[in-house]
Each structure stands twice: as structure tokens, then as C-alpha cells.
Residue frames as qw, qx, qy, qz and C-alpha x, y, z in Angstrom:
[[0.217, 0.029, -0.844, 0.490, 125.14, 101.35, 103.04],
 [0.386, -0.656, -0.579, -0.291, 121.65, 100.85, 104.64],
 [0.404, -0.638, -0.131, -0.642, 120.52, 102.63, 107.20],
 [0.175, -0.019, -0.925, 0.336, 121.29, 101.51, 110.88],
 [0.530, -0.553, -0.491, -0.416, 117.68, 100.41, 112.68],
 [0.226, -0.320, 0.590, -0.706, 117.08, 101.29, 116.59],
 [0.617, -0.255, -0.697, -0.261, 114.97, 98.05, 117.65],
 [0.667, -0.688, 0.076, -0.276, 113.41, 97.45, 121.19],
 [0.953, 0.035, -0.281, 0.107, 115.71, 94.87, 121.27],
 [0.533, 0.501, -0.203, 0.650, 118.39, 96.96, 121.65],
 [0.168, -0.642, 0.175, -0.728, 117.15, 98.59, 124.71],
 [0.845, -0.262, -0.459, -0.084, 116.85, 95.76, 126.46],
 [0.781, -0.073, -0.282, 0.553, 120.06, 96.41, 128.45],
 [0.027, -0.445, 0.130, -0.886, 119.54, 100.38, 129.28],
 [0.174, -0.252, -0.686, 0.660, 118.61, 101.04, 132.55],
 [0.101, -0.878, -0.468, -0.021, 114.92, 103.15, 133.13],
 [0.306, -0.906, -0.022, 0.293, 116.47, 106.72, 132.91],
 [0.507, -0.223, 0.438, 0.709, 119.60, 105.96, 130.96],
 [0.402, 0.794, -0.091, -0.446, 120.60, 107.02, 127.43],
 [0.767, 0.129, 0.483, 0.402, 121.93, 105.34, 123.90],
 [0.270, 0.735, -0.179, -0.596, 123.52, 106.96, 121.39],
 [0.739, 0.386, 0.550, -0.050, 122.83, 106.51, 118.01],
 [0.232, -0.045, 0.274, 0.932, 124.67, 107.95, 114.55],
 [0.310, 0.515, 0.156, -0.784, 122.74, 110.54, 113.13],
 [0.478, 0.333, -0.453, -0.674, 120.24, 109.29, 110.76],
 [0.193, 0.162, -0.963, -0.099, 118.94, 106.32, 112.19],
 [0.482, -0.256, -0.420, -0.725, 115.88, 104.97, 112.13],
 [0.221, 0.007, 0.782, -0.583, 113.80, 104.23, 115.38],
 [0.259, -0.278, -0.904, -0.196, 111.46, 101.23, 114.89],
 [0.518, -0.542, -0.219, -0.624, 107.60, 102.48, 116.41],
 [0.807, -0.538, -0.242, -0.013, 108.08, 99.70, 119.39],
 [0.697, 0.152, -0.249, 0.655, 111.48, 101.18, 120.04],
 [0.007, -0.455, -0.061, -0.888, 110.25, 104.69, 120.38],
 [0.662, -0.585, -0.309, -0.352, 107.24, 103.50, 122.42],
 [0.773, -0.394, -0.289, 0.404, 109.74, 101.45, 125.32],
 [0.503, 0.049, -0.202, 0.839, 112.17, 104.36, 125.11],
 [0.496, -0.418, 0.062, -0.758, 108.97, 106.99, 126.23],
 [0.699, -0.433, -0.320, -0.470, 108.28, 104.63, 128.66],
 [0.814, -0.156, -0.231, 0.510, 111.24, 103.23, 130.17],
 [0.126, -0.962, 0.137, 0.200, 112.49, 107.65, 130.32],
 [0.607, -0.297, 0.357, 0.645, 115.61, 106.54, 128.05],
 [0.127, 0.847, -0.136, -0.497, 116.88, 109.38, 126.28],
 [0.806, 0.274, 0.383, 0.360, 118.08, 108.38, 122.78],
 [0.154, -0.794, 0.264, 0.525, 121.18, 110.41, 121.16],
 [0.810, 0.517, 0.176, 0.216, 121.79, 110.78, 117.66],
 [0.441, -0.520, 0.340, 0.648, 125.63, 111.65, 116.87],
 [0.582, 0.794, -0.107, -0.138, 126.76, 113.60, 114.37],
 [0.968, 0.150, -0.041, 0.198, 129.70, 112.36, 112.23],
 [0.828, -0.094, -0.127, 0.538, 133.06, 112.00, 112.82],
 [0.232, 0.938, -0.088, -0.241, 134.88, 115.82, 113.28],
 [0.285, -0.460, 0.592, 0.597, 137.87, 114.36, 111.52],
 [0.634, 0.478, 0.603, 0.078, 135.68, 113.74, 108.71],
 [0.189, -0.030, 0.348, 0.918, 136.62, 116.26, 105.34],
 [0.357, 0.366, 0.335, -0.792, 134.69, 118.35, 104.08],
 [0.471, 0.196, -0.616, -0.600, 133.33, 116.92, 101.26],
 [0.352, -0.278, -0.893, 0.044, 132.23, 113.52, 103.43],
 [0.038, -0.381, -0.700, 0.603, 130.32, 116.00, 105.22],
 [0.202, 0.322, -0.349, -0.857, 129.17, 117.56, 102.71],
 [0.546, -0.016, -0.718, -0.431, 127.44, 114.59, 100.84],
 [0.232, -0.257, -0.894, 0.285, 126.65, 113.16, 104.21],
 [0.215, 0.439, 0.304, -0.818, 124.55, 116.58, 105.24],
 [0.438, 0.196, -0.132, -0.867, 122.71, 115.99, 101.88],
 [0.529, -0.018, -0.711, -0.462, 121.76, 112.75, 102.32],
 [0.182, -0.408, -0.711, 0.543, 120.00, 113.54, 105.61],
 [0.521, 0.197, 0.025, -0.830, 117.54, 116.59, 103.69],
 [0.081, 0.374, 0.888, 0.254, 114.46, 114.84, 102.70],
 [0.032, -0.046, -0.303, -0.951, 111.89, 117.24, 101.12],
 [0.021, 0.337, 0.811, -0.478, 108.56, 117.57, 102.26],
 [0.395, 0.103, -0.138, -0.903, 105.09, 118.70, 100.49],
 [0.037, -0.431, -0.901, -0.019, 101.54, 118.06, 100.78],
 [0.106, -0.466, -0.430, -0.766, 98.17, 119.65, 100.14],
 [0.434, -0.334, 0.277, -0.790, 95.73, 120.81, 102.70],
 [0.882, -0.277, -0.073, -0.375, 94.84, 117.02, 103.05],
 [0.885, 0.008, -0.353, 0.303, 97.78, 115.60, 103.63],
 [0.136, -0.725, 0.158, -0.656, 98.55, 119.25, 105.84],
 [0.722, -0.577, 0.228, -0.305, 98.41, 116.91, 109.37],
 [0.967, -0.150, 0.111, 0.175, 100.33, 113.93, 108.42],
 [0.413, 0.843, -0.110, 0.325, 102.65, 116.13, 106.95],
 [0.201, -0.829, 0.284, -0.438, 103.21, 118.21, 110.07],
 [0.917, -0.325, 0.213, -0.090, 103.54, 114.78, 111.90],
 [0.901, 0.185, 0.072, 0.386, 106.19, 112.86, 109.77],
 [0.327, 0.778, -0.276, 0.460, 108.25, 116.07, 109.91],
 [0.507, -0.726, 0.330, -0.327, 108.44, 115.64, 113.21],
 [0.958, -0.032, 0.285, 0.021, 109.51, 111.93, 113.10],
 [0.813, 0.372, -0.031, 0.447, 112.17, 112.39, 110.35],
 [0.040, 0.773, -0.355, 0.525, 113.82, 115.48, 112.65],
 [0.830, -0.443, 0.271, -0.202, 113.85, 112.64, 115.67],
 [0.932, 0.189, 0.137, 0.276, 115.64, 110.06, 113.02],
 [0.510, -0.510, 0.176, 0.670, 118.36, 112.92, 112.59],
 [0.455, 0.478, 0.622, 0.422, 116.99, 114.35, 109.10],
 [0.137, 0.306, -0.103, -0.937, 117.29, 117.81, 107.62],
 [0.287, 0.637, 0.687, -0.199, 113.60, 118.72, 106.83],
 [0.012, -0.008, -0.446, -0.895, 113.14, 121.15, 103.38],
 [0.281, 0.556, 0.698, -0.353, 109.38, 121.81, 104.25],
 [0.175, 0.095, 0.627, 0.753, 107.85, 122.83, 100.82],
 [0.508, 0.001, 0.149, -0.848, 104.43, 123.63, 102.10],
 [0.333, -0.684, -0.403, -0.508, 101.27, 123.65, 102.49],
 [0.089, 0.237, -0.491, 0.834, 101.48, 125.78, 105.91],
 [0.357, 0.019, 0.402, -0.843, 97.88, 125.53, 106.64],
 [0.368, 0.214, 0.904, -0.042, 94.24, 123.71, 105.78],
 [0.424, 0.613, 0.189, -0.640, 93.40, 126.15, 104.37],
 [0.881, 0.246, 0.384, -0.127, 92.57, 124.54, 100.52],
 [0.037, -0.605, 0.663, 0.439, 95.55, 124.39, 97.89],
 [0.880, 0.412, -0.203, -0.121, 96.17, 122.20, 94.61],
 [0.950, -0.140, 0.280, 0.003, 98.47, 119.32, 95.08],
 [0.726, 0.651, -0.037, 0.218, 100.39, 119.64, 91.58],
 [0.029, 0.942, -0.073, 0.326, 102.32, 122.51, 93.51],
 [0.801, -0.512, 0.283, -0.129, 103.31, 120.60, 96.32],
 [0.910, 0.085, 0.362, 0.183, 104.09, 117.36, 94.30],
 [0.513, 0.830, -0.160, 0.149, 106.08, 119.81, 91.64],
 [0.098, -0.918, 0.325, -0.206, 108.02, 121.78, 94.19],
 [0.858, -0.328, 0.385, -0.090, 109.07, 118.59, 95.76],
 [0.787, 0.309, 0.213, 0.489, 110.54, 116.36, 92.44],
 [0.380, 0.781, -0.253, 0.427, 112.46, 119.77, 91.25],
 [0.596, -0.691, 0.365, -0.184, 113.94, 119.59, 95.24],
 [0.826, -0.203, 0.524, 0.028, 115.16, 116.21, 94.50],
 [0.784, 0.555, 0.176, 0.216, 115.97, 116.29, 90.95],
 [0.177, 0.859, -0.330, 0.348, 118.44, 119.19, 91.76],
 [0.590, 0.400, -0.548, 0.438, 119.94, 117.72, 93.94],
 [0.186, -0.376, 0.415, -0.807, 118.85, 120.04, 97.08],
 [0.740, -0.310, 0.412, -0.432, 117.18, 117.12, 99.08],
 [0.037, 0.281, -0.945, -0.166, 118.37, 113.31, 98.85],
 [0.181, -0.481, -0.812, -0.279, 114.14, 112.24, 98.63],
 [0.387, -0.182, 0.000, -0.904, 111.01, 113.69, 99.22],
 [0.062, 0.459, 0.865, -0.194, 107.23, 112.71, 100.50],
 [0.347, -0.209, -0.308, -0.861, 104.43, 114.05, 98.74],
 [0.075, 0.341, 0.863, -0.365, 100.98, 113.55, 101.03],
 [0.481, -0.153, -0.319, -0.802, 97.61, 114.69, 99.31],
 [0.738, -0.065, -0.021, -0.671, 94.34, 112.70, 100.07],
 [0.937, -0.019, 0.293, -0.187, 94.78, 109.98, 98.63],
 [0.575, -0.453, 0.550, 0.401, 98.50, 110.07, 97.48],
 [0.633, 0.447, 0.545, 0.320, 97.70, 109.77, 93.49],
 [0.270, 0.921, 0.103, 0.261, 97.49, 112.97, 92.08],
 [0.491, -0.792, 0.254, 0.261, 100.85, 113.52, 94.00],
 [0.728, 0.003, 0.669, 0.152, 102.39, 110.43, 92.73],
 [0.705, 0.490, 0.441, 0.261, 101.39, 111.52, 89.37],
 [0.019, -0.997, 0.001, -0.075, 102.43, 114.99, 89.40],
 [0.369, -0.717, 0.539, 0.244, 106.11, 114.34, 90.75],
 [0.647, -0.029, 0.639, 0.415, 106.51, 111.85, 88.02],
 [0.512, 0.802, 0.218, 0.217, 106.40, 114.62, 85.21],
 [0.103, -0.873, 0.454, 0.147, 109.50, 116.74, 86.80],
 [0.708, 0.506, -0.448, 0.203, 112.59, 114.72, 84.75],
 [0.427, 0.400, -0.743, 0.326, 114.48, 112.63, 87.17],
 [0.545, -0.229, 0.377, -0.713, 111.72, 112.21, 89.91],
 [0.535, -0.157, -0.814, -0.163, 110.49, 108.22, 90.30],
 [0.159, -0.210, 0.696, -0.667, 107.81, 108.61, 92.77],
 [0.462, -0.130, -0.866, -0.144, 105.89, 105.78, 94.18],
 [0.637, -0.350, 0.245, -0.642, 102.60, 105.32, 96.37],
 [0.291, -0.024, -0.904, 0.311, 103.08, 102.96, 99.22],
 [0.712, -0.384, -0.271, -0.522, 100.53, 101.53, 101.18],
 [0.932, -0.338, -0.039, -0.126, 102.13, 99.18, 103.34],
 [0.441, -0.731, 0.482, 0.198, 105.40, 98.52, 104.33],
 [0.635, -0.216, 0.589, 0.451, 106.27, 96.07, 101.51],
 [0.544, 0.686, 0.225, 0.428, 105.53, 98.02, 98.76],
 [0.152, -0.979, 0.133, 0.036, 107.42, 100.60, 100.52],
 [0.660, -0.278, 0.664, 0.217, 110.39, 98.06, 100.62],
 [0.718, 0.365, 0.502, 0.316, 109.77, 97.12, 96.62],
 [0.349, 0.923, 0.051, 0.156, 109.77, 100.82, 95.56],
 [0.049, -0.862, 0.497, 0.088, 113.17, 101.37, 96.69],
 [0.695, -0.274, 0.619, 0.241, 114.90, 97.80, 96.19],
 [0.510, 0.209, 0.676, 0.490, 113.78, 97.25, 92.48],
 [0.243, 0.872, 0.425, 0.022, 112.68, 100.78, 91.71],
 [0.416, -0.024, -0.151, 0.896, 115.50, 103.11, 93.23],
 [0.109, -0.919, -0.341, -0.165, 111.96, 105.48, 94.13],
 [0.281, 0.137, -0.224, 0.923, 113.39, 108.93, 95.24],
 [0.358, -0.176, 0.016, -0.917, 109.98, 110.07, 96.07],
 [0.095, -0.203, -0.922, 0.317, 107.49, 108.51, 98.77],
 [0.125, -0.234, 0.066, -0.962, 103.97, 109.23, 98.46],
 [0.215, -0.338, -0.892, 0.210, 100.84, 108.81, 100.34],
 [0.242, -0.521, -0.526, -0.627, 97.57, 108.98, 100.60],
 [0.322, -0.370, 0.498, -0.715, 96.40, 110.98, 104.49],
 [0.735, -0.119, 0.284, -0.604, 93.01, 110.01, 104.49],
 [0.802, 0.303, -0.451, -0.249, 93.81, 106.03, 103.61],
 [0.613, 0.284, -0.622, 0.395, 96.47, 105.37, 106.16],
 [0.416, -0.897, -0.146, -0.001, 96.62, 105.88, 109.48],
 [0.273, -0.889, 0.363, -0.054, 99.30, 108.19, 111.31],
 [0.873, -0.269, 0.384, -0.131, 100.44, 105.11, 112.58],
 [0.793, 0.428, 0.348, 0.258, 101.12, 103.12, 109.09],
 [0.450, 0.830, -0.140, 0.298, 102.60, 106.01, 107.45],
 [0.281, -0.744, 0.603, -0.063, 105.75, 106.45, 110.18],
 [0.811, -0.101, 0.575, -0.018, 106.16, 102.86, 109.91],
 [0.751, 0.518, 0.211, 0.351, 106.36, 103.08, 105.87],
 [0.139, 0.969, -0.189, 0.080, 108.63, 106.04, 106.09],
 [0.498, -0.657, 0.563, 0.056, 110.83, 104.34, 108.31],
 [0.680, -0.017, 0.653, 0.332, 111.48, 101.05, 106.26],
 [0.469, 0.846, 0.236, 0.093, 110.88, 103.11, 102.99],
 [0.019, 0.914, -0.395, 0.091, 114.06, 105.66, 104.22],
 [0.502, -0.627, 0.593, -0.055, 115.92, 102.82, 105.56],
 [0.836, 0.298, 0.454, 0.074, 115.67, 100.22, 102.32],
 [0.172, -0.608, 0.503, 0.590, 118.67, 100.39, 99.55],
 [0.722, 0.493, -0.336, -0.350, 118.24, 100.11, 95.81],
 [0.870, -0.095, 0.482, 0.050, 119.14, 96.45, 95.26],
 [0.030, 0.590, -0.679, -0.436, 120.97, 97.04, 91.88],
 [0.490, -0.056, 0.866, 0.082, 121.61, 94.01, 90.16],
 [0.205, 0.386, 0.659, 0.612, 119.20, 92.79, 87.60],
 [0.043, -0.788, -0.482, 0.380, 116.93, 96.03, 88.74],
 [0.202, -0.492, 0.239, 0.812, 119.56, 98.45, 87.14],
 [0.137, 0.087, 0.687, 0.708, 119.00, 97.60, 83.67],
 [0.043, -0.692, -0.716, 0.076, 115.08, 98.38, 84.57],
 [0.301, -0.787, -0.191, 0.504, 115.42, 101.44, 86.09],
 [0.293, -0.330, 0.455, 0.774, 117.62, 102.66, 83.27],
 [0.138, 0.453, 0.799, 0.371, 114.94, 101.79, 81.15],
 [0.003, 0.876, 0.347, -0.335, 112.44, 104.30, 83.00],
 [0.349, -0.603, 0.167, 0.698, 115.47, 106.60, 82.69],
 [0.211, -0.001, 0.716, 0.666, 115.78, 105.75, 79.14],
 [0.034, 0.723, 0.580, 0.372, 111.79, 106.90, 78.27],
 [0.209, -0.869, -0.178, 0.411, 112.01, 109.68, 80.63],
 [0.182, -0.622, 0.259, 0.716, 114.60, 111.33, 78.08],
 [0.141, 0.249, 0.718, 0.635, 113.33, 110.01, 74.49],
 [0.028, 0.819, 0.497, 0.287, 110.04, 112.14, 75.67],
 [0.206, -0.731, -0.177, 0.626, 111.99, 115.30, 77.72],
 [0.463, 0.834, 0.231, 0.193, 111.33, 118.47, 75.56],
 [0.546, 0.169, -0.014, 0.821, 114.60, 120.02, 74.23]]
């Protein structure tokens, strides 16, 4: 089930002061955020149902972690988007870098895919420079497919016909700006299935004729 989206649109009908609530884990559009700081409306994110079992809360609480590493260049946009996906209602798994002070990427981009491949986060964002050496690095951990977006519709293609589990980007390429914007439609976009599966499987299918016994 996609994502639900918060649009200005939607505020259209709150009073200057009021408040909407929202389920937990939905995704507030940039001009949504903007009117709701300006207009003083307080958006609420609910959490789910308490008659829910425990097992639908269970699978629902991990597919609201999204894992989080980047190097000392990607150390700001990081610190930013963490903020943004703890607004959308998201359990953050910060993996480091803690500081600017310099670091090697690989680490980051490792610590991440093995986050996600186990299981312990439901996707990740890797952020380096310029998002490659991330990008390449998570795609050597076994079950990791991560993809460098630029723009909202390749952010959109990597999950419809990819099933990406891993978002990365490049700091110093994007702005601030661009990168919330791809996160959002990037977190909020559903594998399409269909004739895509048999693709994907493929990947799947070279990713294990080369994993070493």
C-alpha cells in the first residue's frame, strides 16, 4: 500500500492555528510543510490502531526504521534528512558519520546495506559527495539494490521497476532542497511488480551465482 501524501491542498480547509492529523508515516509534500509553518497549523502523526496485534505492529514499527549513513560530505544533508524523515513519522537507525571530521564512505555505505539486508531497517540513504562510491559500495553487501537519484523521477523509477531498498545521493550535487523532495517521493513510491519482477529476480539471480559460499 503506498504511502499516504500530505498536500497543500489538503490544508486548504484548516483554520490559521488549527491542527490535522495524519497516520504515522506520511509524507509531507515541501509546499505543504511550508503553508503549515506559515498558516501555525500543527500537523499530527497517529500512531496505529491500539487494537492492532502484535505482530501488525511489529512489521508496521519496521517498516517505519530507515537507516541512515554518510561520510563527512554528505555529514550536513545527512543531519538534515534525519530530521525530515522523524517529522514524516520514521524510526531513524543513524549509522554515522557523527562529525566532518574526514571518514571513508565504504563504511557508511557497508554499515547501511547489512542494516537493510538483515532486516533491522525497511531502507536506507547513503550520502557521500557525490553519491557514487556509496551507491557502489552498498551494492556489494548481498541483498542491497542501491540506486543514485538525482531528481525526483529517477527516484520514482528506482523503486517502481527496480524495488531499490537503498537511496543514495550525492551532497555536494543537490541542493538541501532537491534531496527532501527525492526522499519524499522515493519513500512514498511502491515496487510496481508486474513485468519488473521477473527483472529484479534476475539482479537477484546474479547476486547469488557470484555470492561466496
Amino acid at each position: 500500500m503506498a504511502k499516504q501524501v500530505l498536500t497543500a491542498r489538503d490544508l486548504e480547509g484548516i483554520a490559521a492555528g488549527g491542527e490535522i492529523s495524519v497516520p504515522l508515516g506520511t509524507i509531507v509534500t515541501a509546499l505543504a510543510r511550508d503553508e503549515a509553518e506559515q498558516r501555525g497549523i500543527k500537523i499530527n502523526f497517529e500512531a496505529a490502531a491500539a487494537g492492532a496485534n502484535v505482530d501488525a505492529r511489529g512489521a508496521e514499527s519496521k517498516a517505519r526504521v530507515v537507516a541512515l549513513g554518510a561520510d563527512h560530505g554528505g555529514f550536513d544533508l545527512k543531519e538534515q534528512l534525519k530530521a525530515y524523515l522523524q517529522d514524516w513519522g520514521y524510526s531513524v537507525l543513524d549509522l554515522g558519520t557523527s562529525s566532518r571530521e574526514a571518514v571513508d564512505y565504504p563504511d557508511f555505505a557497508e554499515a547501511v546495506a547489512n542494516a537493510v539486508a538483515k532486516g533491522n531497517a525497511w531502507s536506507g540513504v547513503v550520502i557521500d559527495s557525490a553519491g557514487i562510491g556509496s551507491s557502489i559500495a552498498a551494492n556489494k553487501v548481498p541483498g542491497a539494490r542501491a540506486a543514485l537519484c538525482y531528481d525526483r523521477a529517477t527516484a520514482r523509477n528506482s523503486r517502481e521497476h527496480n524495488d531499490a531498498n537503498i537511496l543514495s545521493l550525492g551532497a555536494r550535487l543537490i541542493a538541501a532542497e532537491a534531496a527532501r523532495e527525492i526522499l519524499a517521493v522515493w519513500l512514498g513510491t511502491n515496487f510496481a511488480g508486474g513485468r519488473h519482477q521477473k527483472r529484479v529476480e534476475k539482479i537477484i539471480a546474479i547476486e547469488e551465482r557470484h555470492r561466496k559460499d
